[in-house]
C-alpha positions in Angstrom: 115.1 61.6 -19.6 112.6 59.9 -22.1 115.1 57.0 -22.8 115.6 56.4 -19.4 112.2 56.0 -18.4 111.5 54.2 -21.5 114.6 51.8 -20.5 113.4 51.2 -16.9 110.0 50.4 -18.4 111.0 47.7 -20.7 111.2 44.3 -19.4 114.3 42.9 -21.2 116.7 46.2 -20.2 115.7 45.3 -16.6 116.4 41.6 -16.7 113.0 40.3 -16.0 110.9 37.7 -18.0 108.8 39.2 -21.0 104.9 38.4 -20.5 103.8 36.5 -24.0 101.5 37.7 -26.2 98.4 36.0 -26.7 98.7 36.0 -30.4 101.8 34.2 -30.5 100.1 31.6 -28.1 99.0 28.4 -29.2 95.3 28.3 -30.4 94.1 25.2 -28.3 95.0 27.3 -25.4 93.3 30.1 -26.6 89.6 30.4 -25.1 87.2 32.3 -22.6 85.7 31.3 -19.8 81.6 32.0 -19.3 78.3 31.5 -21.2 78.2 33.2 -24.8 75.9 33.6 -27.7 72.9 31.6 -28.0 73.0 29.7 -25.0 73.2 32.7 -23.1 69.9 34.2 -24.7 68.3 31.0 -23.7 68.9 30.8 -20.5 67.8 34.7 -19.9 64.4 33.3 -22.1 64.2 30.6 -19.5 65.0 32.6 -16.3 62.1 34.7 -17.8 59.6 32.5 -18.5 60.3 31.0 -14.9 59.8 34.6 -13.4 56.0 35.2 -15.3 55.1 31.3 -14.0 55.5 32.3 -10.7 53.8 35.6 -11.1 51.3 34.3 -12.4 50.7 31.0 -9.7 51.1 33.8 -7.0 48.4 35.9 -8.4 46.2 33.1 -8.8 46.7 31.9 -5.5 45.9 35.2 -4.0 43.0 35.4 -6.1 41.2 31.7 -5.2 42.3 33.0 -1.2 40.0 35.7 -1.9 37.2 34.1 -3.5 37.0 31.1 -1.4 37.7 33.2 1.5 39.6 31.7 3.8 40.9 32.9 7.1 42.2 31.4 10.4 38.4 30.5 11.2 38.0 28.6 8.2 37.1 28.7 4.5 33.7 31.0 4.1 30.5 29.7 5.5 32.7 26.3 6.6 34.4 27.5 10.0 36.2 25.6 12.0 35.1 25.3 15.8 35.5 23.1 18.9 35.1 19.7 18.3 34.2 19.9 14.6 32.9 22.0 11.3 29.9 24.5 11.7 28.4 25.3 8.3 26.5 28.8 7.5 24.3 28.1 4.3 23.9 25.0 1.8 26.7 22.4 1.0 26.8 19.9 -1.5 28.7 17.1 -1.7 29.7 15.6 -5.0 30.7 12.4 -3.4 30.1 10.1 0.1 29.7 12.3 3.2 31.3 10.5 6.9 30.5 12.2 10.1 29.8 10.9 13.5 26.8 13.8 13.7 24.9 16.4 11.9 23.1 18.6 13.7 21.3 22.1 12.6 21.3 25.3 14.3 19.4 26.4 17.0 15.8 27.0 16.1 16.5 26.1 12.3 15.8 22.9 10.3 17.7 20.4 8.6 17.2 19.7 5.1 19.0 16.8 2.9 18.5 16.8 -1.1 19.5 14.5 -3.9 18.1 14.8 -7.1 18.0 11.0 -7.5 18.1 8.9 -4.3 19.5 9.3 -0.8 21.1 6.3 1.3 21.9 6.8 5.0 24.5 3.7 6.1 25.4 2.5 9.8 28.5 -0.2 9.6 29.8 -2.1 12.9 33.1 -1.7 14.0 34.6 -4.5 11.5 33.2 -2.7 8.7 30.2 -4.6 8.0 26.8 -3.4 6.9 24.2 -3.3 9.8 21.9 -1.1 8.8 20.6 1.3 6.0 17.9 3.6 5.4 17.3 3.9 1.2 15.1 6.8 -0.4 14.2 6.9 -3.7 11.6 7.7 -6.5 8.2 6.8 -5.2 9.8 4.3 -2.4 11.2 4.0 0.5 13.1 1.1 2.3 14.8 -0.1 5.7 16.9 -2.9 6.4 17.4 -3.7 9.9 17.1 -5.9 12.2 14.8 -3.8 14.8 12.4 -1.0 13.6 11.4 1.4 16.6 9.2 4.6 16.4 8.5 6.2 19.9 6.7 9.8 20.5 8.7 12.8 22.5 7.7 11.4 25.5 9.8 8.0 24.6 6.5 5.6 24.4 6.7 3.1 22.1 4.4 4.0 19.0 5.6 0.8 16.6 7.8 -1.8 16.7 8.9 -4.5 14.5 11.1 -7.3 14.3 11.3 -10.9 12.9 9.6 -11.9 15.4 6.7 -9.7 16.2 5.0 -6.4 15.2 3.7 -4.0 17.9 1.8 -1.1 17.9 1.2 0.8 21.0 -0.8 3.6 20.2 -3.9 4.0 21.7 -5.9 2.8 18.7 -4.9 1.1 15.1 -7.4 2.7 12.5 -7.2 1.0 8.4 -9.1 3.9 6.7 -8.4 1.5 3.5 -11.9 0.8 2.1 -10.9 -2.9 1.4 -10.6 -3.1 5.2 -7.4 -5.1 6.2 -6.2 -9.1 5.5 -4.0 -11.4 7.9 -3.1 -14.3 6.5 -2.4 -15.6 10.0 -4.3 -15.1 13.5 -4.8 -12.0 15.6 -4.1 -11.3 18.7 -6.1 -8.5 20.7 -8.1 -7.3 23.1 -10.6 -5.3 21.9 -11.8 -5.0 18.2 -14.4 -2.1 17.6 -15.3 0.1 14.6 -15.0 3.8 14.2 -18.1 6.0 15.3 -20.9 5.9 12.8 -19.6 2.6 10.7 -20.1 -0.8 11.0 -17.7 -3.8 12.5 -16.9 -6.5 9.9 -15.4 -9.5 10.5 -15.4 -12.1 7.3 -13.4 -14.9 6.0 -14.0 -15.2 2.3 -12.8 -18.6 1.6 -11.7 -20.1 4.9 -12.7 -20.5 8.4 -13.2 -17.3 10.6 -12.5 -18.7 14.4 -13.0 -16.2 17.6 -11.4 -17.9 20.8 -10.9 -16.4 24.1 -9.8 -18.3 26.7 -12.3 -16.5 29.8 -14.6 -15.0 28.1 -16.2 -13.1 24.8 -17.7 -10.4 24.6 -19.8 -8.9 21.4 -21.8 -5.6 22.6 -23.4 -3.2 19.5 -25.0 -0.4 21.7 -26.1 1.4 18.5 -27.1 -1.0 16.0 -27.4 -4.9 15.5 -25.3 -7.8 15.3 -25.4 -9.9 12.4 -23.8 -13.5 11.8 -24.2 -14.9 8.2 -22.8 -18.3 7.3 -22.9 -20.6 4.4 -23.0 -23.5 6.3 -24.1 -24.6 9.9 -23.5 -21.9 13.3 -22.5 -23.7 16.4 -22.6 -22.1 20.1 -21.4 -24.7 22.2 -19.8 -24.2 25.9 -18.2 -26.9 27.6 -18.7 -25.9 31.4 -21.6 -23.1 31.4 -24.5 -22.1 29.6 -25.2 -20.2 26.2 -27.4 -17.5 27.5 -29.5 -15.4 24.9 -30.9 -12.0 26.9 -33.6 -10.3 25.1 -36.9 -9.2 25.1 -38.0 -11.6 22.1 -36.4 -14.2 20.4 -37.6 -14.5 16.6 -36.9 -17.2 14.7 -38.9 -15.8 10.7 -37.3 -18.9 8.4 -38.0 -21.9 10.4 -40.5 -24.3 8.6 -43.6 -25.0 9.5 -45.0 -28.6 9.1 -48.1 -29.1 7.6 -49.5 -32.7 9.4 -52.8 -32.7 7.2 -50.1 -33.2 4.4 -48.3 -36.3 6.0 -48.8 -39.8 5.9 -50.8 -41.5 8.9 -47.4 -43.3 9.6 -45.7 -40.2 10.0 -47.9 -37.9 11.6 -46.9 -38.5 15.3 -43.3 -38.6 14.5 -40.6 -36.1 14.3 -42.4 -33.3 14.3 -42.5 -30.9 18.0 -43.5 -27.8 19.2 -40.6 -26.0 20.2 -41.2 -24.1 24.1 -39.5 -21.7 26.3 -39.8 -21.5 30.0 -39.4 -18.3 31.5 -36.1 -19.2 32.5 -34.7 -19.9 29.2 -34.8 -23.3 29.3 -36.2 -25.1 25.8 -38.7 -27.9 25.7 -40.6 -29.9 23.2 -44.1 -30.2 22.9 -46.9 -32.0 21.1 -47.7 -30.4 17.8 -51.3 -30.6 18.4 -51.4 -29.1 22.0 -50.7 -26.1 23.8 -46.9 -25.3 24.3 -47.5 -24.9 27.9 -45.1 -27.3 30.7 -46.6 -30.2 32.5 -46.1 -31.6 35.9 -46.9 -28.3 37.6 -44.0 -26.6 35.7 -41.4 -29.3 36.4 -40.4 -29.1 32.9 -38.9 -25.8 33.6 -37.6 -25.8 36.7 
């Protein structure tokens, strides 16, 4: 029964073809298919290697998440709302900061620091510079083309331009103990010291002119007004009168002439009494007689 079996089991007694044997085979036939040895150990150190990277990027991702807290609102104090960025806290910003507004919250102020200088920049719609505000160590500049300040009410405080310079406040008061210098004229209607100190008005080296073209009017209800010049003092008026109302008129520095002194020649010449009527008028008199009017008071009528 053993040979039988044995007999069935053997290829060549049942006529079928004999499998080789892969040692008789020929050797450049002979080899295995997959990754052995050394590259194998290199690709499990690379797979590995690749497996900690991400680890670790995952953890650190997780972990800036968490410290710069963002959420679906935003990122911290910087949340995101309707029509913008809202801000809980400071900020600072390393570089140039563009936004169409800044505004604070409700019922808290609005500080900007820079430990050097801070520029504020307005360009027009090409990109061009129109205007900019610059503020630095111990200076500050503007460089515009129109400067406005107005109060909350909207009334113009100052204004200037290339053209003019206005100031509408109520009054303008220099507190400068050198007083203030125009090198060109003045326009205004009313010029009048503070209470208590004294109204200058001097032209060191040139020509100090007061026109009007009605009227002008110098008033000192407290004190005295004074008018020193170097030279000669001129009131003229071309259509009216100069009028000088006061209870006395003293002239202390006009010389007297001594005729005992003069020549015969001279005596009767060039020298007069100067007389007032009591209507201001001015007349000259003999030196030797009384300065009263003749004619009945023609003189001064």
């Amino acid at each position: 029964m053993k040979k039988s079996e044995a007999a069935a089991c053997d290829p060549a007694d049942s006529g079928g073809q004999s499998r080789p044997d892969p040692d008789t085979l020929d050797p450049k036939y002979n080899f295995r298919i997959g990754i052995y040895g050394w590259r194998k150990k290199c690709l499990y150190i690379l797979i590995l290697v690749l497996l900690v990277m991400v680890i670790v990027n995952l953890a650190l991702t997780l972990w800036v998440l968490k410290v710069m807290e963002f959420s679906s609102e935003g990122m911290g104090h910087l949340k995101i709302v309707t029509g913008g960025l809202r801000l809980e806290g400071k900020a600072f910003v390393l570089d140039s900061l563009i936004a169409s507004s800044i505004k604070s919250r409700t019922g808290q102020p609005i500080v900007m620091e820079s430990s050097k200088n801070l520029t504020l920049k307005s360009r027009h719609k090409n990109g061009s510079l129109s205007s900019w505000i610059f503020l630095g160590n111990d200076r500050f500049e503007c460089l515009t083309n129109s400067f406005k300040i107005m109060d909350d009410r909207g009334v113009l405080l100052f204004s200037a331009n290339a053209n003019e310079v206005v100031v509408g406040a109520e009054n303008l008061r220099v507190t400068g103990e050198g007083g203030t210098s125009f090198s060109g004229s003045v326009q205004t209607t009313l010029v009048r010291a503070e209470s208590g100190h004294e109204l200058r008005l001097e032209s060191p080296t040139k020509t100090l002119a007061v026109t009007a073209s009605k009227s002008i009017h110098m008033e000192s209800l407290g004190g005295r007004i004074k008018v020193n010049a170097l030279n000669d003092i001129s009131l003229k008026s071309e259509g009216g009168a100069v009028k000088l109302e006061t209870s006395s008129i003293m002239m202390p520095l006009i010389p007297i002439a001594n005729l005992s002194n003069r020549p015969a020649a001279y005596r009767s010449h060039d020298v007069y009494q100067l007389c007032a009527c009591e209507s201001g008028k001015l007349f000259l008199a003999s030196p030797h007689s009384e300065c009263a009017s003749e004619n009945d008071g023609r003189v001064c009528r």
